[in-house]
ZAVONU-480876 format. One record per atom (N, C-alpha, C): atom name; x, y, z; residue number from 0. Coordinates in nm, 3 decimals, padded with zeros to 5 digits. Layout:
<atoms>
atomo_u_v_w_num
CA_X_Y_Z_NUM
...
</atoms>
This chain:
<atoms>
atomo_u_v_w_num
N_00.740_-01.509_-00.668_0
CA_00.667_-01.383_-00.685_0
C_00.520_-01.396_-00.650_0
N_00.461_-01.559_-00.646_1
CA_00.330_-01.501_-00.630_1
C_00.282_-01.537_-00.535_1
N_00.389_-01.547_-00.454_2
CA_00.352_-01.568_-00.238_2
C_00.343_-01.389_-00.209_2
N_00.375_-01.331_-00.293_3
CA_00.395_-01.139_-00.268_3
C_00.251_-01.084_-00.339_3
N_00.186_-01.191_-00.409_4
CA_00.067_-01.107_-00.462_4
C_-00.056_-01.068_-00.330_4
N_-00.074_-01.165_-00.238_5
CA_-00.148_-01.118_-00.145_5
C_-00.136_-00.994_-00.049_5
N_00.009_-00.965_-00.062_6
CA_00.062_-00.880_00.011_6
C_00.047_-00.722_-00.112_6
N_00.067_-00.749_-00.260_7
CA_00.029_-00.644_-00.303_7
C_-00.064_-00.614_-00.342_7
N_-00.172_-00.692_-00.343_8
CA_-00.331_-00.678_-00.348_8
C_-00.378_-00.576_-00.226_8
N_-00.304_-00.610_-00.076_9
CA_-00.345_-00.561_00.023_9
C_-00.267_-00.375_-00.009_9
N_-00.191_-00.388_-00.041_10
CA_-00.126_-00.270_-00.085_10
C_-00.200_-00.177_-00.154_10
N_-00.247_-00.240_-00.238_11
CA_-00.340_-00.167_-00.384_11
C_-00.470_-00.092_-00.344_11
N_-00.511_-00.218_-00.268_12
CA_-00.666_-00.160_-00.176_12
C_-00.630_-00.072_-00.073_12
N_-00.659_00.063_-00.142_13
CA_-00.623_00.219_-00.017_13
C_-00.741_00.249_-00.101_13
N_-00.837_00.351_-00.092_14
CA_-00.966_00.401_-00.142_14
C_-00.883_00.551_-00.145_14
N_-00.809_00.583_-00.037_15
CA_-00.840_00.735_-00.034_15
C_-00.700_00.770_-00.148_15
N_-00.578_00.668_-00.187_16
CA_-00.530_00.659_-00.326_16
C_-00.551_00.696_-00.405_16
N_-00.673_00.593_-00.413_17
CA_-00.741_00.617_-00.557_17
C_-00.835_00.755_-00.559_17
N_-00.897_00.772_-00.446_18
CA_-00.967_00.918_-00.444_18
C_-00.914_01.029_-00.503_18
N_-00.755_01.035_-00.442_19
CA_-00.688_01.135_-00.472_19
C_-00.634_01.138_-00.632_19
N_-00.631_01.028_-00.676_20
CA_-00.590_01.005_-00.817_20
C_-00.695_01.081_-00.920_20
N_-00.852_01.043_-00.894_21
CA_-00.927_01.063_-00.961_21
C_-00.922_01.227_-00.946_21
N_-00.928_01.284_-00.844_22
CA_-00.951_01.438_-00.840_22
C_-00.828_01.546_-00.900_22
N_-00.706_01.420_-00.918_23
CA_-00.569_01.498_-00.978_23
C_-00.627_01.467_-01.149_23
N_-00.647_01.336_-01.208_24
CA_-00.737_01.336_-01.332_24
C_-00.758_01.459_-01.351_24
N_-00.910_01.505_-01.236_25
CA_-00.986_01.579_-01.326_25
C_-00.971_01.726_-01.324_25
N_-00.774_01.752_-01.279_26
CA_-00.761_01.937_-01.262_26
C_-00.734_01.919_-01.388_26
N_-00.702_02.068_-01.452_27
CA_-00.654_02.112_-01.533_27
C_-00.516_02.059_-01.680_27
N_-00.418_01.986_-01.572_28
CA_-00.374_01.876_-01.633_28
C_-00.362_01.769_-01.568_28
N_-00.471_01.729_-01.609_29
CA_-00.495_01.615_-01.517_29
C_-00.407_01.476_-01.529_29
N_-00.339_01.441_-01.690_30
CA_-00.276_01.301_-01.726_30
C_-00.132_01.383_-01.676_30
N_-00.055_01.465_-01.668_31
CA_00.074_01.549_-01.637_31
C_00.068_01.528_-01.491_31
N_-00.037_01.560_-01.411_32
CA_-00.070_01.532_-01.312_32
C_-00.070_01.403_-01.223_32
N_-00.167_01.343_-01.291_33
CA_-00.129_01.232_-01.217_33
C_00.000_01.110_-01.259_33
N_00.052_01.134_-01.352_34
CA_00.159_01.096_-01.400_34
C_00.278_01.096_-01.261_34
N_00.312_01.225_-01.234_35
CA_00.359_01.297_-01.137_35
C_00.319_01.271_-01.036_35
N_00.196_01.219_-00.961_36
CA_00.113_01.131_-00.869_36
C_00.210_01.010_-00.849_36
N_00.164_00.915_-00.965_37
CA_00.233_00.756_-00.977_37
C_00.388_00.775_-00.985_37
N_00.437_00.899_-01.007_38
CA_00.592_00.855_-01.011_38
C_00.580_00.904_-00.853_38
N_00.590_00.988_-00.738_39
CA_00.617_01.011_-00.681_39
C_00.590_00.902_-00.574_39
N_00.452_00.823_-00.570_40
CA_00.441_00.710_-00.476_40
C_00.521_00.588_-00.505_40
N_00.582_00.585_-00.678_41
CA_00.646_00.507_-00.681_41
C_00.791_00.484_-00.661_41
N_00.857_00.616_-00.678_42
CA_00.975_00.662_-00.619_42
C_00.988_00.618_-00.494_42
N_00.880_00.676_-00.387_43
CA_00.891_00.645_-00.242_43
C_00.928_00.508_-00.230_43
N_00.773_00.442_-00.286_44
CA_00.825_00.285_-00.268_44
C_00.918_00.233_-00.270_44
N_01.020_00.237_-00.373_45
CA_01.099_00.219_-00.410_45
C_01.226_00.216_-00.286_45
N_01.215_00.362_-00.259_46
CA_01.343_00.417_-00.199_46
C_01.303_00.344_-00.065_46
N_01.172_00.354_00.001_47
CA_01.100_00.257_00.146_47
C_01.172_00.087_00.102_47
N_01.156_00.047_00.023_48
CA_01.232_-00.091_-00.014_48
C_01.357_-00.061_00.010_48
N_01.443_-00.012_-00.034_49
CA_01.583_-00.002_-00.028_49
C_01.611_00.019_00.126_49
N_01.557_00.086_00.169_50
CA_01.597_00.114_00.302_50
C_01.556_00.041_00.428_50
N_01.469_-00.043_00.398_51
CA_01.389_-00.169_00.428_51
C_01.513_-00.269_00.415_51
N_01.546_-00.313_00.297_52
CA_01.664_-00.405_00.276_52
C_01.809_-00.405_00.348_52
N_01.778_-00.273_00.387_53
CA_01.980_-00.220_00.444_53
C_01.941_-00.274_00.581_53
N_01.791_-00.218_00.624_54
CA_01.808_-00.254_00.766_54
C_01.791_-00.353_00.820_54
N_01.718_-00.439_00.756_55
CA_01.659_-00.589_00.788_55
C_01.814_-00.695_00.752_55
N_01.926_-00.630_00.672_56
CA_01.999_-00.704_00.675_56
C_02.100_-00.694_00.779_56
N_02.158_-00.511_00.800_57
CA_02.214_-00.514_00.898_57
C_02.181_-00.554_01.034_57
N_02.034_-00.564_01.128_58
CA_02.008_-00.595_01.230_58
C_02.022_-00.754_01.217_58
N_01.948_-00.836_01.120_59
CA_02.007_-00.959_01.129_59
C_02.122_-00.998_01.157_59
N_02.217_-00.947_01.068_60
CA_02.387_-00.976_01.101_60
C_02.426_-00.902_01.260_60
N_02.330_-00.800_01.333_61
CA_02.420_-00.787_01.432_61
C_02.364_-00.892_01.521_61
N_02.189_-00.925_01.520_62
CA_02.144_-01.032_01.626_62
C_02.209_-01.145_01.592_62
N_02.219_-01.204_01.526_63
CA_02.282_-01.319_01.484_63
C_02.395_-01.353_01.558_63
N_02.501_-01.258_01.503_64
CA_02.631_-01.233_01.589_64
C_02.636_-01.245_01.732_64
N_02.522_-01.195_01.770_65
CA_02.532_-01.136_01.924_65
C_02.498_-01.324_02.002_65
N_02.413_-01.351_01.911_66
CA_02.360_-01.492_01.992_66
C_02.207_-01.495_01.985_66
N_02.178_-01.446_01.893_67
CA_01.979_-01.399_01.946_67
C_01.944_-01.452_01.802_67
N_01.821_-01.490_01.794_68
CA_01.719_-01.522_01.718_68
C_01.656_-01.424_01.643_68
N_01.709_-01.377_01.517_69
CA_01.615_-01.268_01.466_69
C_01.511_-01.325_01.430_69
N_01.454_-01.421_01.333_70
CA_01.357_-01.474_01.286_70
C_01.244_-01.481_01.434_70
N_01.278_-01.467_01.564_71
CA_01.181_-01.470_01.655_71
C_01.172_-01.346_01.728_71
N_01.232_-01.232_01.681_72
CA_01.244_-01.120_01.693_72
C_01.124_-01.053_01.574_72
N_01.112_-01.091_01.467_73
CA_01.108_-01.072_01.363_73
C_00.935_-01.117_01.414_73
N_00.912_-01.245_01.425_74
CA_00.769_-01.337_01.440_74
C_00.662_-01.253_01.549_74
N_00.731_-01.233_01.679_75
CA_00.710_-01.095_01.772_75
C_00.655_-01.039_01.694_75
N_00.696_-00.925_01.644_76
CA_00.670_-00.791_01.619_76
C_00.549_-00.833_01.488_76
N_00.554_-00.909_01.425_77
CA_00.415_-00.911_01.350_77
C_00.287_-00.950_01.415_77
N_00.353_-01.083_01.524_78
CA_00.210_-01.093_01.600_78
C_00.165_-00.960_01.660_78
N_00.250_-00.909_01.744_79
CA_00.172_-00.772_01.759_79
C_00.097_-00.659_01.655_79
N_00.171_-00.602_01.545_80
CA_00.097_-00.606_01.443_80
C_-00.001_-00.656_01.396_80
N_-00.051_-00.752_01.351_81
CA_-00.133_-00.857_01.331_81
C_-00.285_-00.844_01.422_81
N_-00.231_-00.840_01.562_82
CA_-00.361_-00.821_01.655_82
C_-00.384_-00.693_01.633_82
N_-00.323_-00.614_01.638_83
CA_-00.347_-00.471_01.614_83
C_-00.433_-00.392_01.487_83
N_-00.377_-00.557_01.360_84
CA_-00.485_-00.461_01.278_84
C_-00.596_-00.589_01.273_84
N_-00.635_-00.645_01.328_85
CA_-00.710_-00.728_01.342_85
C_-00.858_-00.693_01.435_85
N_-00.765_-00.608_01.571_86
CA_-00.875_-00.536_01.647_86
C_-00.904_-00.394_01.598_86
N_-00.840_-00.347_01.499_87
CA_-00.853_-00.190_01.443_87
C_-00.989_-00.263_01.312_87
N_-00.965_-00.354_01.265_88
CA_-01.055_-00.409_01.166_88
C_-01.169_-00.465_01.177_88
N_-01.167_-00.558_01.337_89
CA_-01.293_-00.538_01.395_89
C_-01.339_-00.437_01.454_89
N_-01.321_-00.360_01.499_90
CA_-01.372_-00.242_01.603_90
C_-01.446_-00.137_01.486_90
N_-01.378_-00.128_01.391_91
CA_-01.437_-00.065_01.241_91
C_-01.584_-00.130_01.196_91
N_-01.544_-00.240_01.187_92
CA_-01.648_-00.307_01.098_92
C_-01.757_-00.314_01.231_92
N_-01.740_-00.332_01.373_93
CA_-01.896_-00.313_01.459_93
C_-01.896_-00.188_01.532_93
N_-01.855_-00.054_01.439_94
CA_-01.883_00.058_01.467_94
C_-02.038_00.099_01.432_94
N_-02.096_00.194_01.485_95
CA_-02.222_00.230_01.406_95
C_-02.248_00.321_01.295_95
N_-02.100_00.351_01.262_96
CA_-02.105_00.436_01.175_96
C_-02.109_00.376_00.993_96
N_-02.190_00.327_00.956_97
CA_-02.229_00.274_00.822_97
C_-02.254_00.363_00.701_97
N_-02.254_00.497_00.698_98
CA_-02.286_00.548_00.610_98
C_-02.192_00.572_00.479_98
N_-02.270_00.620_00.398_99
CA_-02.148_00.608_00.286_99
C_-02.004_00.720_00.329_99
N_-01.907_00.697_00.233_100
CA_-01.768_00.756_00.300_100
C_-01.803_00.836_00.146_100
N_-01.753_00.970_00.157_101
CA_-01.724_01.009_00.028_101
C_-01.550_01.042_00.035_101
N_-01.530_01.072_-00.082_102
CA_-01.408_01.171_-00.061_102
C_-01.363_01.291_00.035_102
N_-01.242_01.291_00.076_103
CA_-01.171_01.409_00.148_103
C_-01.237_01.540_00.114_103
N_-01.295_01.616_00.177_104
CA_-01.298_01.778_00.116_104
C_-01.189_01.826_00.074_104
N_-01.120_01.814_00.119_105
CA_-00.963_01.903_00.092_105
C_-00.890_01.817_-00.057_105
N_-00.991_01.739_-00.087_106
CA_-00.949_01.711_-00.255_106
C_-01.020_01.806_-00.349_106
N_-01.054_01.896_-00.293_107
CA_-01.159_01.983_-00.396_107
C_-01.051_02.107_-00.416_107
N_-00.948_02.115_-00.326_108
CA_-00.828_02.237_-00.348_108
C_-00.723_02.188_-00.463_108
N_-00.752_02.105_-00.503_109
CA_-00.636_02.052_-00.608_109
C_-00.642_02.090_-00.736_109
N_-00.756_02.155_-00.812_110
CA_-00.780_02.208_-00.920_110
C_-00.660_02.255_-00.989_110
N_-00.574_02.327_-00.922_111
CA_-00.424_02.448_-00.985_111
C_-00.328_02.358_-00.949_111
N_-00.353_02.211_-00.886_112
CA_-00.237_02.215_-00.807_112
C_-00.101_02.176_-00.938_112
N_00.025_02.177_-00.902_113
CA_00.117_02.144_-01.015_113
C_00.163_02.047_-01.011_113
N_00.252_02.010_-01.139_114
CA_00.279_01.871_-01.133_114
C_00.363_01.794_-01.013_114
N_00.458_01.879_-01.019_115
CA_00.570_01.851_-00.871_115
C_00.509_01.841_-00.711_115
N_00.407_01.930_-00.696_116
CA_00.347_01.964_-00.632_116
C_00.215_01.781_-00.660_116
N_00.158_01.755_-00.697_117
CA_00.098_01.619_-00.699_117
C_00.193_01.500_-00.662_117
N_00.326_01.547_-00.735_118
CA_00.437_01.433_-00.658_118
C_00.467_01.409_-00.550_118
N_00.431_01.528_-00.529_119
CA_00.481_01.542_-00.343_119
C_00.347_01.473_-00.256_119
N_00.249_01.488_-00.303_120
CA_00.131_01.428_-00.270_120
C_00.119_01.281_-00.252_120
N_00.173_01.250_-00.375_121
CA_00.242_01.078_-00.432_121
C_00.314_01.063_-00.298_121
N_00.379_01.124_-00.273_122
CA_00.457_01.107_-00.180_122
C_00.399_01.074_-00.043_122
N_00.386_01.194_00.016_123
CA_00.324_01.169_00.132_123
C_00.172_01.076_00.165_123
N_00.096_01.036_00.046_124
CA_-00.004_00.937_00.058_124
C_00.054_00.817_00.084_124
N_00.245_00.796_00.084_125
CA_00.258_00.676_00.130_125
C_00.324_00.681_00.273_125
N_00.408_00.785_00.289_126
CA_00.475_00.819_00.399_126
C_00.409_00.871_00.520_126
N_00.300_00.895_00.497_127
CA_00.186_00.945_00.627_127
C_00.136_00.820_00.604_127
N_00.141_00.704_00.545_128
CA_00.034_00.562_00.605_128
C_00.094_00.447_00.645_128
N_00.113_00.427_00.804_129
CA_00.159_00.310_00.846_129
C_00.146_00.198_00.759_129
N_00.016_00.189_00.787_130
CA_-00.030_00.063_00.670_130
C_00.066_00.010_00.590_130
N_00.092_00.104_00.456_131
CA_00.198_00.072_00.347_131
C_00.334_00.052_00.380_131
N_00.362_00.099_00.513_132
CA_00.474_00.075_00.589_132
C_00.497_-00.060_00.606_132
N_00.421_-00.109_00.679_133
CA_00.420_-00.205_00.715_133
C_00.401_-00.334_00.616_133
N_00.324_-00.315_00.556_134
CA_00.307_-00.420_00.407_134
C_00.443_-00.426_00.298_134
N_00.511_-00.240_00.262_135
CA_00.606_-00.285_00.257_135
C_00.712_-00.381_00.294_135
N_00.765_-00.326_00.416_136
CA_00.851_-00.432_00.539_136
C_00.832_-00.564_00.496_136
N_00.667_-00.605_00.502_137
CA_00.662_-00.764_00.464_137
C_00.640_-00.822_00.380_137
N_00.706_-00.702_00.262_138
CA_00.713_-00.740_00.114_138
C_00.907_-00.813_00.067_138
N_00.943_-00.710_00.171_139
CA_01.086_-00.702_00.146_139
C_01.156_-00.858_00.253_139
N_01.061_-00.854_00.377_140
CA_01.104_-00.947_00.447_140
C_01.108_-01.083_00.336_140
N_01.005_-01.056_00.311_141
CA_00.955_-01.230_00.199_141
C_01.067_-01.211_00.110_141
N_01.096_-01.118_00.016_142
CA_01.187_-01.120_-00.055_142
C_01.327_-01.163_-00.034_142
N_01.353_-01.073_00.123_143
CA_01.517_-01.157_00.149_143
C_01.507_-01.315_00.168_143
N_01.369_-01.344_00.250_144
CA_01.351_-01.447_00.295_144
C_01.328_-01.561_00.183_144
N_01.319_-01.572_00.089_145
CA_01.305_-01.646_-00.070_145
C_01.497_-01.639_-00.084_145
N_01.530_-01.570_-00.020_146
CA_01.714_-01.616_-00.070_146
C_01.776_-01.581_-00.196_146
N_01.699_-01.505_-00.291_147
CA_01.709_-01.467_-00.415_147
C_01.821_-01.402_-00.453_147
N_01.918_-01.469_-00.631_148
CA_01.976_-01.348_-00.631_148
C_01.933_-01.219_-00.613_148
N_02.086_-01.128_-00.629_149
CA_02.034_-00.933_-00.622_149
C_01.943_-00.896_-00.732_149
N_01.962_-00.976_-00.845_150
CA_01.878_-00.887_-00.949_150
C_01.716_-00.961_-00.956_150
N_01.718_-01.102_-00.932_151
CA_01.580_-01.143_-00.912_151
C_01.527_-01.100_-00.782_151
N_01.571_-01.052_-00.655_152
CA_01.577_-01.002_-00.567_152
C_01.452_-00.858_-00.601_152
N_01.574_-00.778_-00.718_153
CA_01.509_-00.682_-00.753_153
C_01.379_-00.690_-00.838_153
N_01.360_-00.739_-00.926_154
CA_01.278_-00.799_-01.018_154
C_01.117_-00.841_-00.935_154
N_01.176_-00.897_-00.836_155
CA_01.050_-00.952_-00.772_155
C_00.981_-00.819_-00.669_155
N_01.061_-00.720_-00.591_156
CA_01.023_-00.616_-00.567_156
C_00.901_-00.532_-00.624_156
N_00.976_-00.506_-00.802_157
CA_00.937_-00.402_-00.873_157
C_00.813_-00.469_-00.903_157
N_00.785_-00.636_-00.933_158
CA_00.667_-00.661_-00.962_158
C_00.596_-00.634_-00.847_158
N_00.596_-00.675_-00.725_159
CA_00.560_-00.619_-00.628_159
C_00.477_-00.491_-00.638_159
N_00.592_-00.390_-00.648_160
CA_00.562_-00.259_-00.649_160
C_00.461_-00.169_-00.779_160
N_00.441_-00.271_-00.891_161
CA_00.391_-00.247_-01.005_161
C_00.230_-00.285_-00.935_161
N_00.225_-00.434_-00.895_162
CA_00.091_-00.417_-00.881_162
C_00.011_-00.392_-00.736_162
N_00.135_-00.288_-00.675_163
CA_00.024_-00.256_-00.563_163
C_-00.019_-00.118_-00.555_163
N_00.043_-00.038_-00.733_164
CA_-00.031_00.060_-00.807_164
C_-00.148_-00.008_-00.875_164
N_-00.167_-00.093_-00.878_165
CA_-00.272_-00.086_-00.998_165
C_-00.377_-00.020_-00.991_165
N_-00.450_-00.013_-00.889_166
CA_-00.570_00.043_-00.862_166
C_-00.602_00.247_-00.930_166
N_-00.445_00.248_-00.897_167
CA_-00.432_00.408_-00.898_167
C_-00.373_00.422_-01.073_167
N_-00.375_00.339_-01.116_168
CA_-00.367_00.327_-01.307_168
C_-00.535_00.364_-01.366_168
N_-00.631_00.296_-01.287_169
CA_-00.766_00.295_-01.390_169
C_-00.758_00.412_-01.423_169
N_-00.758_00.519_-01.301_170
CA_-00.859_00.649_-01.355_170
C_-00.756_00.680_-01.476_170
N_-00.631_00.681_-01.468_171
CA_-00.545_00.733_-01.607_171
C_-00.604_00.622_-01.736_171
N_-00.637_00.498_-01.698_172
CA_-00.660_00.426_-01.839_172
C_-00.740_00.510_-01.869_172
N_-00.879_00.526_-01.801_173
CA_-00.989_00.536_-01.831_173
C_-00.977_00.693_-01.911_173
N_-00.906_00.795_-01.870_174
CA_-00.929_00.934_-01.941_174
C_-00.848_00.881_-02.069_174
N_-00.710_00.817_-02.114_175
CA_-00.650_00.820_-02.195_175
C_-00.753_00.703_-02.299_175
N_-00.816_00.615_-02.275_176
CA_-00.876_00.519_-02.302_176
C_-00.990_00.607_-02.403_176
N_-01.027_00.710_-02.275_177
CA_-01.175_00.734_-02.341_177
C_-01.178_00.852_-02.293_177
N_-01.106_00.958_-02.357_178
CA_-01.123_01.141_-02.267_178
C_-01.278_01.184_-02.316_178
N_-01.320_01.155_-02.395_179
CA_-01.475_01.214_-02.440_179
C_-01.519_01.190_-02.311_179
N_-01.504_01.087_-02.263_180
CA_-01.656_01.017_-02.122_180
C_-01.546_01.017_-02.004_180
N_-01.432_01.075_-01.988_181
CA_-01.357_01.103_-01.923_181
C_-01.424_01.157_-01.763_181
N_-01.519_01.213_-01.787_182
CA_-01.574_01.309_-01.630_182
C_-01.664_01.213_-01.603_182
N_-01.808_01.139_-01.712_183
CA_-01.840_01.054_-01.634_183
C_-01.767_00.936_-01.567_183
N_-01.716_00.864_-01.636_184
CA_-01.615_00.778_-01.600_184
C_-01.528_00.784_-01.458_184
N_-01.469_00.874_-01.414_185
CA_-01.403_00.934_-01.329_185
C_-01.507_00.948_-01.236_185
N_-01.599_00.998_-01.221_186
CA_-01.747_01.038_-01.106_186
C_-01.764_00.924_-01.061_186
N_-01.821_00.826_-01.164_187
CA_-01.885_00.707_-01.108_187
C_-01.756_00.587_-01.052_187
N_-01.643_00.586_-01.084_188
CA_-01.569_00.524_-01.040_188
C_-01.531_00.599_-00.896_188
N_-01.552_00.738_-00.844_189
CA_-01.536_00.786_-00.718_189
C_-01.686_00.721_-00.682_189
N_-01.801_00.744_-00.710_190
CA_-01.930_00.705_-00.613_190
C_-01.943_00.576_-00.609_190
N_-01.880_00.476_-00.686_191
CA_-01.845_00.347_-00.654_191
C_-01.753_00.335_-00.535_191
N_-01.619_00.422_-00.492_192
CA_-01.524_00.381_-00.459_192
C_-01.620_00.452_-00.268_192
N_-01.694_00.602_-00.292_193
CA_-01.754_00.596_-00.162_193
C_-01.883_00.534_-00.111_193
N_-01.925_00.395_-00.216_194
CA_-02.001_00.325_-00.128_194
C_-01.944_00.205_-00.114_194
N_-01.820_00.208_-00.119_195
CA_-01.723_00.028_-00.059_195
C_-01.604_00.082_00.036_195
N_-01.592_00.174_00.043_196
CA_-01.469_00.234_00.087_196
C_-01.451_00.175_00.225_196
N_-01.573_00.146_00.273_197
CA_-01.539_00.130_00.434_197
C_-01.543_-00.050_00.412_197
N_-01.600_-00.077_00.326_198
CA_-01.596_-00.220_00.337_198
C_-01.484_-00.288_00.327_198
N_-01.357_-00.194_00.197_199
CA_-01.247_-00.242_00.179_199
C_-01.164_-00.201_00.297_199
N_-01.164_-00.114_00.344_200
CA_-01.095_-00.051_00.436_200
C_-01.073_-00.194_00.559_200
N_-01.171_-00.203_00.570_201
CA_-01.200_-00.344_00.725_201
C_-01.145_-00.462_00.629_201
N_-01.160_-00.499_00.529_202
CA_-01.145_-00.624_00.441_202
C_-00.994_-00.622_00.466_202
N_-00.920_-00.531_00.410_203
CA_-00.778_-00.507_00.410_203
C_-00.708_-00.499_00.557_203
N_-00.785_-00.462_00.653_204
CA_-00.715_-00.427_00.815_204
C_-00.732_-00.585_00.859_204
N_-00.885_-00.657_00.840_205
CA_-00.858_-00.797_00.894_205
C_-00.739_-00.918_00.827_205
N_-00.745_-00.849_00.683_206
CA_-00.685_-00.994_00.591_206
C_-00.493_-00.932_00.641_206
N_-00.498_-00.836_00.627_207
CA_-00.345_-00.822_00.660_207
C_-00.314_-00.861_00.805_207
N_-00.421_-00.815_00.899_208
CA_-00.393_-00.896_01.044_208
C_-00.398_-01.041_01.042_208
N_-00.488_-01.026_00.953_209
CA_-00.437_-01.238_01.029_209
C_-00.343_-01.290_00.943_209
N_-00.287_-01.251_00.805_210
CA_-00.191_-01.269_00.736_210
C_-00.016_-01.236_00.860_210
N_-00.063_-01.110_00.925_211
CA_00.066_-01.111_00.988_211
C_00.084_-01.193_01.094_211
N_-00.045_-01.234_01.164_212
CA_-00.041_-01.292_01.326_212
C_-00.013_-01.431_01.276_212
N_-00.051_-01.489_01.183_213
CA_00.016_-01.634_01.083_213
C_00.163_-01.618_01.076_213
N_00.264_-01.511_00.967_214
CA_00.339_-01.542_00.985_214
C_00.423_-01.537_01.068_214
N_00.389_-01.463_01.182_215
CA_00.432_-01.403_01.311_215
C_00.477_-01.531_01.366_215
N_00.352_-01.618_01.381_216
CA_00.336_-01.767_01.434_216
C_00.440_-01.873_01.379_216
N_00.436_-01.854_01.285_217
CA_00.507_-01.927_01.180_217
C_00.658_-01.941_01.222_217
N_00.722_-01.817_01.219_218
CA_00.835_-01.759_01.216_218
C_00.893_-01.794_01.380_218
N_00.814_-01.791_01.464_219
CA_00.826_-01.860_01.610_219
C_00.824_-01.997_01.597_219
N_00.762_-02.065_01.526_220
CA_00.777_-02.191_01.552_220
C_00.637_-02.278_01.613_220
N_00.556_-02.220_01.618_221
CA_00.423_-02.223_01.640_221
C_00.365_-02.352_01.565_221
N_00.426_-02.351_01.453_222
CA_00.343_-02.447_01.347_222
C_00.446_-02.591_01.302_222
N_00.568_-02.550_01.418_223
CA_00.655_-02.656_01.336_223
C_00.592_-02.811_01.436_223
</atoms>
């Protein structure tokens, strides 16, 4: 499980996540709300794993069969990945654009929004981001790839999947923790989050690129 923590650390670090978390906080019902937030990204996850698992097993068993090398099928496609977010992570970080990032405008329409309606949000904050796509995939790859029974199999997933919410838990600690200081609390954890936002943003695009172009390497045979 804790060869998967780097991979769900990289998961966790999304800014515009957590953006959206804090502004579901602070509608109307805001803990109903974002409740409905965390189940819906976690549902996805979930169901993105499962479907991750069917396919990574069936294409193995058909390359295999056929005569082909999945594991260098497999090493491929991350090195490309890998450079990809490697030059998306440099090209970011020697842009000239340095200024602070704030939040989305279109998080300011969420005031009424409803609970189901935030789920769906949950939702698509994971399904509109390659990114998590992809980190998934090489959450699940590691997992088959550890050989694990089905239920430690599962087990190691869900921890997985537990802490690459974490980030999107504070703002709920923090109102249930402390609803009196609930609005400051919530503010300054957004004007914290838009003066690093771009820093994590590049931190997370380089460390997952060279994390993938490694095991990419790896998985070819590069290192044997």
């Amino acid at each position: 499980m804790l060869a998967l923590f780097p991979l769900a650390v990289a998961a966790a670090l999304q800014p515009l996540q957590v953006f959206v978390m804090i502004s579901l906080m602070q509608t109307q019902r805001g803990v109903a709300n974002g409740l409905a937030y965390i189940s819906g990204m976690t549902a996805f996850r979930l169901a993105l794993g499962a479907l991750f698992w069917v396919l990574l097993s069936g294409v193995e068993e058909a390359v295999e069969a056929g005569g082909g090398q999945f594991d260098f099928i497999v090493g491929t496609v991350l090195i490309l990945l890998g450079v990809a977010l490697l030059f998306y992570g440099l090209r970011y970080a020697f842009s000239a654009n340095e200024r602070e990032e704030a939040a989305p405008t279109w998080l300011n329409k969420l005031g009424d929004v409803s609970s189901a309606k935030a789920a769906l949000i949950g939702v698509a904050m994971l399904a509109l981001d390659p990114k998590d796509w992809l980190v998934d995939l090489a959450a699940v790859d590691m997992v088959a790839a550890a050989d694990l029974s089905g239920l430690a199999s599962l087990l190691a997933y869900l921890w997985y999947a537990l802490i690459s919410m974490s980030l999107v838990f504070i703002p709920l600690i923090l109102v249930l923790a402390a609803p009196q200081k609930a609005d400051e609390s919530l503010n300054s954890m957004n004007a914290w989050l838009g003066r690093h936002s771009r820093t994590i943003v590049i931190a997370v695009a380089i460390l997952l690129g060279a994390y993938f172009l490694y095991s990419g390497l790896e998985m070819i045979g590069v290192f044997l």
